[in-house]
N, C-alpha and C positions, 0 to 999 in steps of 0.2 A: 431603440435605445436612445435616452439623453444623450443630444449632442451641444454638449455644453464648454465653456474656455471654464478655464480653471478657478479666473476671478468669477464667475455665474457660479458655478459649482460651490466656491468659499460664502459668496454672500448668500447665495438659495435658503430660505429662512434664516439667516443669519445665523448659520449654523444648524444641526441634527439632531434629535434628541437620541437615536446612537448612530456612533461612527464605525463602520465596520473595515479593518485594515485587509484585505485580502479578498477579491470577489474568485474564489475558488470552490473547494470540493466543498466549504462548511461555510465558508460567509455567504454564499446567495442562496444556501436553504434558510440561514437566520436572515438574512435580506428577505426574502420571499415571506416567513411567515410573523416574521415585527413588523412590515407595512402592512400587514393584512388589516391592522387598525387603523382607519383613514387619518384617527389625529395623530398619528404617531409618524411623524418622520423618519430616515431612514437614508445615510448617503452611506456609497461603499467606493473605496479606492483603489484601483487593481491595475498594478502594475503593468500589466500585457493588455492585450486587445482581444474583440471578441472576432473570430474568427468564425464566422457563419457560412454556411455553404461552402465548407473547406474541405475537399476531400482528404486531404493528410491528415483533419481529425475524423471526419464523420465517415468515411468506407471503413469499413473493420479491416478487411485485409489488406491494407498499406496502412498498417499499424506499425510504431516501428521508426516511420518515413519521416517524422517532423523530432525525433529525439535529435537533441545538439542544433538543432536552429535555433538561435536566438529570439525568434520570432515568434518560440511555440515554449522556449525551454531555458530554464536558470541555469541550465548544464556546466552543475559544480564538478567539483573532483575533490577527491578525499584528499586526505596528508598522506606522504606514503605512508602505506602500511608495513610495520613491522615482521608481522605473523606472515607476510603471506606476499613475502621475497620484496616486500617494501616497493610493491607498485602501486601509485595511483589508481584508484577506480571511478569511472564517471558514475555518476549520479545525479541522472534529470528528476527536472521538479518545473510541472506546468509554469511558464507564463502566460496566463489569457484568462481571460474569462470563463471561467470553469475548473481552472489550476489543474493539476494532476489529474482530475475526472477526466478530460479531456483528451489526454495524452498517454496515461495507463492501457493496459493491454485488456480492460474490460473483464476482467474475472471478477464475477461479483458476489463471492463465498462468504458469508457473515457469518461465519460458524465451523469449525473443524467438519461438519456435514453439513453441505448446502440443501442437499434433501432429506435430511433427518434431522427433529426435535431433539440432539442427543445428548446425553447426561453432559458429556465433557463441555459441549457449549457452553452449557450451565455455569459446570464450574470455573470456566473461564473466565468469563465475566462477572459471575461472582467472587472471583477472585477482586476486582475492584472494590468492592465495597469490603471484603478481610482487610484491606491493605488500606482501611481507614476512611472510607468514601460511604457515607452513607447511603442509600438509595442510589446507588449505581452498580446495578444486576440486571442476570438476563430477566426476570419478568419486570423490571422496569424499560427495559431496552426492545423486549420484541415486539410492542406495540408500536413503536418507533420505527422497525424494521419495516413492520407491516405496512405502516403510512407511506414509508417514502417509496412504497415500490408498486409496481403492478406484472404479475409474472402470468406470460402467457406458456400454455401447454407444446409440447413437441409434434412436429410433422411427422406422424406414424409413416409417412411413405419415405422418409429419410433414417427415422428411428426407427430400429426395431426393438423388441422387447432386451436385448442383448445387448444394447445400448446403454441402458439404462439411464434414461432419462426423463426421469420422474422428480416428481417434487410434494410436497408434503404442503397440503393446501393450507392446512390450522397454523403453519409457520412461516405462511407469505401474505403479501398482500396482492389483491385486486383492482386498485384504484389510485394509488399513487405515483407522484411524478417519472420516477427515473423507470423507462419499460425495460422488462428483461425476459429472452426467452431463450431459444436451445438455438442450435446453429443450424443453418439454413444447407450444409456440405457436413457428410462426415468422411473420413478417409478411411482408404479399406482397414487400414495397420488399427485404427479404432478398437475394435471386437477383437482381433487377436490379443490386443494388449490387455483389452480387460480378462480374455481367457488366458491370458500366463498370469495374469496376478491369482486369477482362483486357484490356479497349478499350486502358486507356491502358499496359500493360503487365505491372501487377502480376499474379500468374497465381495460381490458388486452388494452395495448398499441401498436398497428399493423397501424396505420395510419402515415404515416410519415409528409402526411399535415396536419395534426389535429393539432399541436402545441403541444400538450400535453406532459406537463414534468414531470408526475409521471403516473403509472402506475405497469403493470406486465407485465411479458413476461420470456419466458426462453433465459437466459445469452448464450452469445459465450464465450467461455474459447478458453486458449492461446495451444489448442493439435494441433497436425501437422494429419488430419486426413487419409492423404499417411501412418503412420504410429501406430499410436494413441498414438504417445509420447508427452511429454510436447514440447511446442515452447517456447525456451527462446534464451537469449543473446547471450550467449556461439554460438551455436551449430547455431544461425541464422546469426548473426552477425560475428564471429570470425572466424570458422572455416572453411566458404566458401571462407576466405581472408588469411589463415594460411600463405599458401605460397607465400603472399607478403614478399621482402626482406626486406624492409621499414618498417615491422609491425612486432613489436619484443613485447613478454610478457614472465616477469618473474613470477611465482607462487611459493608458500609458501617464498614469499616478506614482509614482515611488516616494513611498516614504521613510521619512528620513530619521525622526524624533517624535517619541509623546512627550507633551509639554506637560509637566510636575507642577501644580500648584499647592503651595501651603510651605510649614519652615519643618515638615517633618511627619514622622509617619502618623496618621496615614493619608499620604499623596491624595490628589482629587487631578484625575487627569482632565484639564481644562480644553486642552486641543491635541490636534494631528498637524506636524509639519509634514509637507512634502514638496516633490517636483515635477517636474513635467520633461516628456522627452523633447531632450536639442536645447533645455534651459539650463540655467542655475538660479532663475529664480524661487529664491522658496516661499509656498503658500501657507495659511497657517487655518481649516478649518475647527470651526468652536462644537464640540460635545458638550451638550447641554445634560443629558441623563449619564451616557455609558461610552465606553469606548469597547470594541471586539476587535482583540487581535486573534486575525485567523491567516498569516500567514504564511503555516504549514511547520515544521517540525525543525527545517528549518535558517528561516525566515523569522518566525515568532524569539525563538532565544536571541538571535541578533538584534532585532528592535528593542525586546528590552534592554540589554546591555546598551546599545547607544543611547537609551533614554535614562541610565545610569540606575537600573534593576535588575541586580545578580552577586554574582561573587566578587569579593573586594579585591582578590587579586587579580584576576581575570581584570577589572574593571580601571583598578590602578596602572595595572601593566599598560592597558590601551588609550591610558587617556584622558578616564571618562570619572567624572566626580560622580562616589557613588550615595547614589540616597536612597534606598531601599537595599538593605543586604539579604542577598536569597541566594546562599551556594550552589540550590539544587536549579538553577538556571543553566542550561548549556548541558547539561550530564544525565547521565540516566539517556542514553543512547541508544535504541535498540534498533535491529533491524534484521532480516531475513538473507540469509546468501545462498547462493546456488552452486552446485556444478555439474556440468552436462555431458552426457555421453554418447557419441555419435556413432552407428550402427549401417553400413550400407547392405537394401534389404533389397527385394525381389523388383525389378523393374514392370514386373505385372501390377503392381500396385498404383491404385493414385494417391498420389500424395502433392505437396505441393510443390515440387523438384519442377511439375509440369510446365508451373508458369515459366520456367527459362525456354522455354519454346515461344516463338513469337508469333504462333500461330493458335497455339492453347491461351496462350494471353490474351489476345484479341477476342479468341470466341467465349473466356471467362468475363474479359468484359461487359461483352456484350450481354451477355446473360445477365451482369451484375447490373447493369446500367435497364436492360428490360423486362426483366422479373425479380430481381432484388435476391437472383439465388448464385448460388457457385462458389467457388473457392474466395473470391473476394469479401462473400457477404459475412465469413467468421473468423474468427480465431482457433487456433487449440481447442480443442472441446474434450479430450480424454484425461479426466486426471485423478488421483488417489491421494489419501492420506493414511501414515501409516504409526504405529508405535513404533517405539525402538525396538522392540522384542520379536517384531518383524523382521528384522535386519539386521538386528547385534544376536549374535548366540549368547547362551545365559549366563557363561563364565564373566566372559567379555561385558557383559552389561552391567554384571555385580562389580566387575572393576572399576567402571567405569560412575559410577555410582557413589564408589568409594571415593574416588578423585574428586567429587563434588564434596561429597560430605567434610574431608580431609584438609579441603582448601580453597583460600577465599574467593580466589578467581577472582580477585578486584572487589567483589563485593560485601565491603564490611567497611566503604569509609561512610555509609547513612544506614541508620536503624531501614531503613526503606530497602536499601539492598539486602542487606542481612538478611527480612520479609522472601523477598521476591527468591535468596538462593535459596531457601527452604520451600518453596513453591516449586520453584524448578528442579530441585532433588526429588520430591515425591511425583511430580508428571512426568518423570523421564522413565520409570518403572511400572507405572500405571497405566494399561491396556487402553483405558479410557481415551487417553490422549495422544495425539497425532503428534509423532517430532519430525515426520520427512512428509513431506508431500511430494507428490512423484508425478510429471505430467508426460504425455507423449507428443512432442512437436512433430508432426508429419511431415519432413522433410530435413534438408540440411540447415543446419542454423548456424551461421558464422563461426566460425572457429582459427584467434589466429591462427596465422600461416599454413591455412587447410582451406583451399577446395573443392566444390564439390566435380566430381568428373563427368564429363558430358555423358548423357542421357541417363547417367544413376541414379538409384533413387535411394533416397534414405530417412532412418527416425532417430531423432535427438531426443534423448532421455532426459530430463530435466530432475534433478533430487533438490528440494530446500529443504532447508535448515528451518523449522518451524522456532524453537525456543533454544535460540542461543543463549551461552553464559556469557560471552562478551558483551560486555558494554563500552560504550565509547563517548564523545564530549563533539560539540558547537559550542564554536566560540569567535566573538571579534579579536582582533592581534591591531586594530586601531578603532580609532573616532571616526571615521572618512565611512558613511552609508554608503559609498560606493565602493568600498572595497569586499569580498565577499570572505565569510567567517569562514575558517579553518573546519572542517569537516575530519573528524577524527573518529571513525568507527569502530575503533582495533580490531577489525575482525580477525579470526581465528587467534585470540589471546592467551582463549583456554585451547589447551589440549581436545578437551572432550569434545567441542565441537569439530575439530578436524578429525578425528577419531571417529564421530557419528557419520560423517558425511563420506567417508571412506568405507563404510559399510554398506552405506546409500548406495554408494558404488560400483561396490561388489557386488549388490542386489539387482543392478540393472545388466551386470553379466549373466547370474543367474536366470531373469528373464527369456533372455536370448538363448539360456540352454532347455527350457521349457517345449514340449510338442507345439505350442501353440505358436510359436514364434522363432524355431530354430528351422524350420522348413523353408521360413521364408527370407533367413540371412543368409548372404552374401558373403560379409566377410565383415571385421573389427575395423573400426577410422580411425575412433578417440577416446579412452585411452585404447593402447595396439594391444590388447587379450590375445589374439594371434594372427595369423599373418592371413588367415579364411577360416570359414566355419569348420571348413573340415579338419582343422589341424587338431593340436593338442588345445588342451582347455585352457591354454592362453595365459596360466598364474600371472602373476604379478605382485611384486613383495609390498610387504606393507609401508616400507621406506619409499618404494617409487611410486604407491597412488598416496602417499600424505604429497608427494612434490608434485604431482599432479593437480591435486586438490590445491596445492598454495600456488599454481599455477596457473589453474583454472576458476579458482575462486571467484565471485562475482556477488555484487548486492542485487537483489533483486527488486530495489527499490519501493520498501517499505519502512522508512525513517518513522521511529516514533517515539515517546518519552520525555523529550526535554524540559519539556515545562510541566512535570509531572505533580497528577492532582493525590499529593499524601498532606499528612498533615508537617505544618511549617515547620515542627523543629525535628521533623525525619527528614528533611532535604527538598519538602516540599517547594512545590511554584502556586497551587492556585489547591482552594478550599475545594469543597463537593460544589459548591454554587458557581464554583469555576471563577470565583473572583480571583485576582494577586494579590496575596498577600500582601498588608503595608500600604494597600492603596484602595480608595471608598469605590472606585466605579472601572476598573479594567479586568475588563475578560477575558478567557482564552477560548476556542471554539475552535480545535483541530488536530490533528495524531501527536503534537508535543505531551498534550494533558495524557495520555494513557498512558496507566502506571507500571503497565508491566504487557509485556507484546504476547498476540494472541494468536492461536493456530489458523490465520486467515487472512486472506487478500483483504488490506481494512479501509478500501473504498466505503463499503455498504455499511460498515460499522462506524467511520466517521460523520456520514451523512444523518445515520439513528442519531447518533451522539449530538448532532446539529439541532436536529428536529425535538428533541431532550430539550438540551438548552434556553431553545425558541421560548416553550413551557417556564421553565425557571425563570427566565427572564422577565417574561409577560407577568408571571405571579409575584414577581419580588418588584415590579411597576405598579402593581393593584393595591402593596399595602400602602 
């Protein structure tokens, strides 16, 4: 890596022909493939550090271990929230090089089915282009998929066919940067859970002609199985191009201001201010072609507003003279929430309750440190995506329906949401499409004020929220780059998403009443169904799992939309070519530009979205 002082960094060609603000999940795949032209320069700024040979990011299973360090993590917190008893929620978002890729829990699903070509991907993404984006669909996108990845096949002697873990070779790649394969450990609770889901209908998804866009099957995560390290940005993308002399990055960089040249729209951004940690002095390097702000969802809306590109009241309130007005800056908020349900199950099981043994720990380690297998080398590997019609009964879904139809739910102050609530009324009905995704954690997952009891063992149900109707806003409240924007996701704003997620809920009881998986409970943790398996069926009113649900509610850190790419006078931020609006040369390249959120973990869909870009870019250099 360039190790360079700041002044070296500023004068290095006397400037970049682009500047890319963010060495994260999407600025070092465009770092990586714009120096791939020797003449083309290429510096990147990124606030964190590259953490190489880190076990807190690279073992998969001390995943988890570096959230809320400063040292790994911007670790925001939302405004209280309203909906959902008006608590804070934390909300990591990578610092280092490699941003979020690095620190994510490595699900790397780019499509409502990871192993199926299926209809509904389609229409997901082709929803970007309905919604005013030209050329931005799945057959523009899955060649991008395909480049950035390279997916290896499952260890038959860990998988069985019951497993299901299968992949669909015409819908992956072979040879690209970020490695992805199946997990190295599956736990016993695996197979049962995939046999209660066929009980209550959902069927393991292994057919890649079938159509089928919901299902079960076990996830490919983003590990490099050569090694059984995490595959992220850094280490896939940067470091096999370090020693281009063209590709310069400076780290613990915080920027502060694009510089605005000209007396009006449209702006030409001439440079990047920033600083260095332990200073205040600020650097000023010169963009000669472009400037790319990548980062992250956000990160991106704050820099604009301090460079005085967004809403005029927003802008005014803080501070900040505005010269580019763009409402739809900071808004258009989306993101994924969870709530889990924790199950104490047969201590015949392994799960990973084990590792609290300091005897299992050690000899996991050692397995993980000498053959690169065991509980340490994965994550979660069990998980589903479902309709509603899975989970809500018909009555209940037509109502539920209705309530969308009937009311704004916020979204009616941009022709753009208006768009999106009509898209999210007909895929809430539509079999096609995934609204909960369901995973099985093997073991206890934190639960305040809960526990787990010596030698128990247990499985946390995981249900998200695929396509909320709430939307929410990022925003600065000053001029001071150092202060960190108001985070405002309202979650659970609408009814129907707490409504949906409450069903989700119900569904992971019903599990548990399945042959496949009641033989092997214990008893109820979280929420209390009953007091052991054997009791009564444990009801619970609808009033006390919605206060569960507002109780347990969580983001499941997938922030996206804020700089969304519609056109300008629906509330847009940034063209199909991803430029901003108002201004001749600044780009966006990260989860702010996507215009409406997608049935999927959107690591692998930001990085396509990069690798896209890279193309546009290069092409709009050539004329």
């Amino acid at each position: 890596m360039n190790s360079l002082t700041p002044e070296e960094f500023v004068n290095k060609y006397h400037g970049f022909d682009y500047v890319v603000i963010g060495g994260g999940t999407a600025g070092l795949v465009l770092a990586a493939r714009l120096s791939e032209d020797p003449s083309v320069t290429v510096g990147v700024l990124e606030a964190g550090s590259y953490h190489a040979d880190d076990p807190l990011v690279d073992i998969p299973g001390f995943v988890g271990r570096a959230l809320g360090n400063p040292n790994y993590d911007w670790a925001y917190f939302t405004a209280p929230q309203k909906h959902v008893n008006s608590r804070s929620l934390f909300h990591p978002r990578g610092k280092m090089l490699g941003g979020s890729s690095g620190l994510n829990f490595m699900v790397t699903v780019y499509a409502p089915l990871l192993n199926v070509r299926a209809s509904t991907s389609k229409e997901e993404y082709d929803a970007f282009e309905a919604l005013s984006n030209p050329g931005w669909n799945w057959d523009s996108l899955l060649g991008y998929f395909k480049k950035s990845e390279t997916v290896h096949p499952a260890d038959k002697n860990i998988h069985s066919d019951r497993h299901n873990a299968v992949f669909n070779p015409e819908a992956h790649g072979t040879d690209g940067p970020i490695q992805k394969s199946f997990a190295n450990w599956a736990s016993d609770l695996n197979v049962p859970f995939f046999d209660a889901l066929e009980e209550l209908g959902v069927q393991r998804s292994a057919d890649a002609s079938s159509g089928l866009a919901t299902g079960s099957y076990t996830i490919l995560s983003a590990v490099d199985p050569a090694t059984s390290k995490r595959s992220y940005t850094a280490p896939a993308y940067y470091v096999p191009n370090a020693s281009r002399p063209n590709l310069v990055v400076l780290t613990s960089a915080h920027v502060v201001k694009l510089v605005l040249t000209g007396t009006g729209e449209p702006y030409t951004i001439s440079g990047v201010q920033f600083t260095t940690s332990g200073s205040d002095k600020v650097y000023e390097v010169k963009a000669k072609r472009e400037v790319i702000l990548s980062a992250g969802a956000f990160g991106t809306p704050q820099l604009l507003e301090l460079s005085g590109i967004g809403g005029r009241v927003v802008l005014e309130k803080a501070g900040v003279e505005v010269k580019v007005e763009l409402p739809g800056v900071g808004e258009n908020l989306q993101d994924h929430v969870y709530v889990s349900s924790t199950y104490e199950m047969s201590n015949k099981l392994e799960t990973l309750d084990l590792l609290r043994d300091p005897e299992r720990h050690a000899a996991e380690t050692q397995l993980y440190e000498q053959a690169g297998k065991g509980m340490y080398s994965c994550t979660q590997s069990a998980h589903a995506y479902l309709p509603a019609a899975a989970v809500v009964p018909p009555s209940e879904l037509k109502r539920l329906r209705g309530e969308i139809h009937n009311n704004t739910h916020g979204l009616d102050a941009s022709v753009s949401l208006k768009k999106q609530k009509a898209l999210l009324e007909n895929w809430l009905v539509d079999e096609r499409h995934p609204q909960i995704e369901i995973f099985s954690y093997p073991g206890f997952y934190p639960v305040p004020g809960k526990t787990p009891r010596p030698g128990a063992h247990y499985q946390t149900v995981v249900v998200v929220l695929l396509h909320p109707l709430s939307h929410g806003s990022v925003h600065i409240t000053s001029a001071s780059p150092l202060d960190k924007p108001t985070v405002d996701p309202n979650y659970l704003a609408s009814n129907v998403d707490r409504d949906l997620l409450v069903h989700a809920m119900r569904f992971t009881k019903k599990l548990h009443d399945t042959e496949s998986l009641k033989g092997l409970l214990v008893s109820y943790v979280e929420p209390a169904w009953g007091t052991d398996a054997s009791g009564d069926s444990g009801e619970v009113s609808d009033e006390k799992l919605q206060e569960f649900v507002k109780n347990g509610v969580e983001p499941i850190w997938h922030p996206a939309g804020t700089a969304a790419m519609f056109p300008r006078a629906e509330g847009g931020v940034v063209d199909p070519k991803l430029k901003v609006y108002g201004t001749t040369n600044l780009r966006i390249v990260d989860a702010s530009i996507i215009p409406i959120h997608i049935a999927a973990h959107p690591t692998a869909t930001i990085i396509a979205m990069a690798e896209k870009a890279a193309d546009i870019f290069k092409r709009d250099a050539s004329v």
